[in-house]
N, C-alpha and C positions, 0 to 999 in steps of 0.2 A: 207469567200470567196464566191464572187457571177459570177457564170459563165453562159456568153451568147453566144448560137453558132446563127450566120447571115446567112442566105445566103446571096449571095452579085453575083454583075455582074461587069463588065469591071471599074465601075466609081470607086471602091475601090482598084482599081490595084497597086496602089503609098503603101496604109496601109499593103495588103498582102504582096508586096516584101519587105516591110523591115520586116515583119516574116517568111518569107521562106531565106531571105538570114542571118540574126539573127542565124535562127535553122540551116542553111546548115554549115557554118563557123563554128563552132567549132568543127563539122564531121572530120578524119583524111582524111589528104591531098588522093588523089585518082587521078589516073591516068589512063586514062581520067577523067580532073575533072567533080565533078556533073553537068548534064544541068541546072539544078535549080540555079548557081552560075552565070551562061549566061543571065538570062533572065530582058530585061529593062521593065520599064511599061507599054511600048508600046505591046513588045513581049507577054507581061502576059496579058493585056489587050484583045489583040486579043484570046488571049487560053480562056478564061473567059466568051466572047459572045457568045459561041459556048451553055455552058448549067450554064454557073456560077461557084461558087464554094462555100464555109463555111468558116468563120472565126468566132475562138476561141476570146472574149471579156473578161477580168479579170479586174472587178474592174476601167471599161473603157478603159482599154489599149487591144487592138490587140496583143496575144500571142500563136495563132495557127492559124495556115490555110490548106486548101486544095485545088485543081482544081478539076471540075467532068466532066471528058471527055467519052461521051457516042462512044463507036466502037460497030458496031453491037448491039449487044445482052448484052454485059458486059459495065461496066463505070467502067473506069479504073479512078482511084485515083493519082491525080501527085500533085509534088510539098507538100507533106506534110511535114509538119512541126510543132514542139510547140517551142519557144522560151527557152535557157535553164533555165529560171529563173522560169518558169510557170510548171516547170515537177515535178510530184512525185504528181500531184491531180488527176488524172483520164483524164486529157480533150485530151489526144488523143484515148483514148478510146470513150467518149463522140460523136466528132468529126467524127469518124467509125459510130457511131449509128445515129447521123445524114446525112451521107451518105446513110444507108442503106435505111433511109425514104425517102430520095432525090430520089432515084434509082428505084422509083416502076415503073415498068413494065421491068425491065429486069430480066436477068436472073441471074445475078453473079455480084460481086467486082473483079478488077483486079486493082493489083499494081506493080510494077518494084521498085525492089531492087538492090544494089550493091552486089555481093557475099564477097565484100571484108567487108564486115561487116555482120557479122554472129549475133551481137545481134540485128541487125533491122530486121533481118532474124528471129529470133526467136519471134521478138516482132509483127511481124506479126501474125506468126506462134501460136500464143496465142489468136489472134484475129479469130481464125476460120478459115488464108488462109493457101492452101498448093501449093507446087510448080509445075508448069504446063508444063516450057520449064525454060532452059536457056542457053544461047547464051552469052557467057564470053565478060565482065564481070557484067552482066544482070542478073538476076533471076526473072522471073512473078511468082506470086501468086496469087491463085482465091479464091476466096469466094463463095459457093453459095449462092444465096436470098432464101429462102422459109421460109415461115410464114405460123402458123396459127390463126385465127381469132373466137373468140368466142362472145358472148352475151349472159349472167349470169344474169339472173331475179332477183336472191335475194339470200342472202347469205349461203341457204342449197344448190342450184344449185353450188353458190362457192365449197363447199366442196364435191361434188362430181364430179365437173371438179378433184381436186384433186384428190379426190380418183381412179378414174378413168387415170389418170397419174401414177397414184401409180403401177400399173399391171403392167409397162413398166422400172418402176425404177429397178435398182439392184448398189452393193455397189461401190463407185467410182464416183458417179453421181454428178453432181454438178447443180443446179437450184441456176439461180441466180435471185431474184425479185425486181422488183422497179415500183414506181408508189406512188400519191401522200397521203395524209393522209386519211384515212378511205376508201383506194378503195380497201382492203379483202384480204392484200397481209398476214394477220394472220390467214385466215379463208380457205385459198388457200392451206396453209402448214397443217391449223389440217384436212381437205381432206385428204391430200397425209398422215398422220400420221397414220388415221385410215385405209388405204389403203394396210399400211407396216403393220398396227398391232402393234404399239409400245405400249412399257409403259410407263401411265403417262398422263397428260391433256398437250395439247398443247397451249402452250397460249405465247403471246409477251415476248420476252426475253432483254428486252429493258434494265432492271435496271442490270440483268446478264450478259448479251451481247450475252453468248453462251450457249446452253444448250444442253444435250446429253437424249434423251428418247430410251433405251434398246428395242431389241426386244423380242416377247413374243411368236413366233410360231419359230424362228432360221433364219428367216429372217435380213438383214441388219440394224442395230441402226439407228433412224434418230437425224442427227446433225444441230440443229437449231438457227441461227445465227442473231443478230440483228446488223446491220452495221453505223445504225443511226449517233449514237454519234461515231465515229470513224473518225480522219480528215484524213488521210492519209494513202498511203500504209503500212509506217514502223507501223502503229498502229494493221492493219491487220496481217500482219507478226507475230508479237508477239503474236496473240492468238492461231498461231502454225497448224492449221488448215487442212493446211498439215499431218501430223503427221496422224492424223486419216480418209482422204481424202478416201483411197485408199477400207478402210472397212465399211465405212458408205455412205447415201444418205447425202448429204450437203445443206442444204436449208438457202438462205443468204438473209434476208429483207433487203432492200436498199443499195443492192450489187453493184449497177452499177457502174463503174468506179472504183470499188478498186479490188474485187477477182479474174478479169478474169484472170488473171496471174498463178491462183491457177491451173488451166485444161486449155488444149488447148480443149477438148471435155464439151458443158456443153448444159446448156438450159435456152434461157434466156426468164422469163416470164415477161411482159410488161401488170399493169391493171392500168385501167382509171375509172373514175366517174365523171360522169354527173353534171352540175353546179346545178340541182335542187336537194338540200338533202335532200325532200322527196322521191326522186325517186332511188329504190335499184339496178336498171339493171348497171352492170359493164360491160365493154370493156376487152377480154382479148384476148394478143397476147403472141404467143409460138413462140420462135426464135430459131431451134436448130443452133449448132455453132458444126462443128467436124465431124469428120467419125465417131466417136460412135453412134451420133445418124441423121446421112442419111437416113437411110432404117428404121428406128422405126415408126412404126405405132401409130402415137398420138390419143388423143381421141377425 
């Protein structure tokens, strides 16, 4: 499966409505129906010059999309959609995360939901939004933007960003990491290991998937998760992870688009590396997602 998120302006208006009406239509009938069922190319066209919008790409076929309509201070997210044949890989998850990089210099995500569907209400709701106002049969949800940004010299700096994370962890947490091969998302977690004080070497759990290191002072276990080889959500599901979510810290390598589902509260770390592989300095950004962690003081 190879997924490409666009952004895209007015000239793609024709490809995004037949995925926004694709995804609206098999939605239960709703009265008033959805605006999204209203809208012609011309209509979406015009919404679209305003700041653009993303469209989900599978395998060259258009299978998700978005509008990003800045009001104020917030961009509101309309017209989402994934096609229903493209669900169950992450890419409306995905789709959110390129919204949030689209969105720099505001202050929040805002979306509008139906109240008469409660799981798109929750499916936000997973996504880090909570509810602001609603005015029947409407419900907004907000997201805030805040990011943090680091610059990691070399790979002992990595593990003490971790460890230094590690002070603020306590059990329930959920860190989810992604980023591309050798940018320290194993060297980030044995930080945060040494942090907690577990037992045990922390090393890629790649060939196990998951692995559990006890604590050694009464401090919470760290649950260490390698999401690589896992295609899908139902693949996540079955390693049950839940189950011990609530007592442990959760650290999940190439988490992005499958565990958010697990916490609607979590932290998602985002590292990059440099196209020169001589050179050690990493990019790291910390995305809290949740009222748990608003007010936490990061490092």
């Amino acid at each position: 499966m190879s997924v490409d998120v666009r952004r895209v302006g007015p000239e793609a208006a024709i490809e995004m409505l037949s995925v926004i009406r694709t995804a609206f239509e098999v939605r239960p009938p709703l009265d008033p129906p959805a605006a999204a069922l209203s809208e012609t190319p011309e209509t979406l066209a015009t919404l679209l010059k305003n700041h653009g919008g993303l469209m989900a790409v599978l395998d060259d076929e258009p299978v998700g999309a978005l509008v990003l309509d800045p009001v104020g201070t917030t961009m509101y997210l309309r017209r989402f959609g994934v096609v229903p044949s493209a669900r169950g890989h992450g890419i409306a998850a995905l789709l959110i995360d390129w919204a949030v990089d689209a969105s720099d210099g505001f202050d929040d995500l805002t979306v509008v939901a139906r109240e008469e569907l409660p799981e798109t209400i929750r499916f936000w709701e997973r996504q880090g939004f909570r509810e602001i106002l609603r005015y029947s049969p409407n419900v907004e949800l907000r997201r805030p933007l805040r990011t943090f940004l680091y610059n990691v010299p070399d790979p002992e700096a990595m593990r003490s960003l971790g460890e230094a994370l590690a002070e603020q962890l306590r059990a329930g947490d959920l860190i989810v990491l992604s980023g591309e091969l050798g940018a320290g998302k194993t060297t980030f977690t044995q930080g945060i290991g040494e942090g907690l004080k577990v037992r045990g070497k922390v090393t890629s759990p790649t060939f196990v998937i998951s692995r559990e290191h006890p604590p050694l002072d009464g401090g919470p276990p760290l649950v260490h998760v390698d999401a690589y080889r896992l295609g899908d959500l139902a693949e996540v599901d079955d390693l049950d992870l839940d189950a011990s979510l609530s007592e442990s810290v959760t650290v999940v390598e190439w988490g992005e688009g499958k565990v958010e589902g697990l916490a609607e509260d979590r932290l998602e770390v985002v590292l990059h590396r440099g196209s020169d592989p001589a050179d050690e300095t990493r990019t790291v950004r910390l995305r809290p997602v949740g009222r748990r962690w608003a007010a936490v003081p990061l490092p």
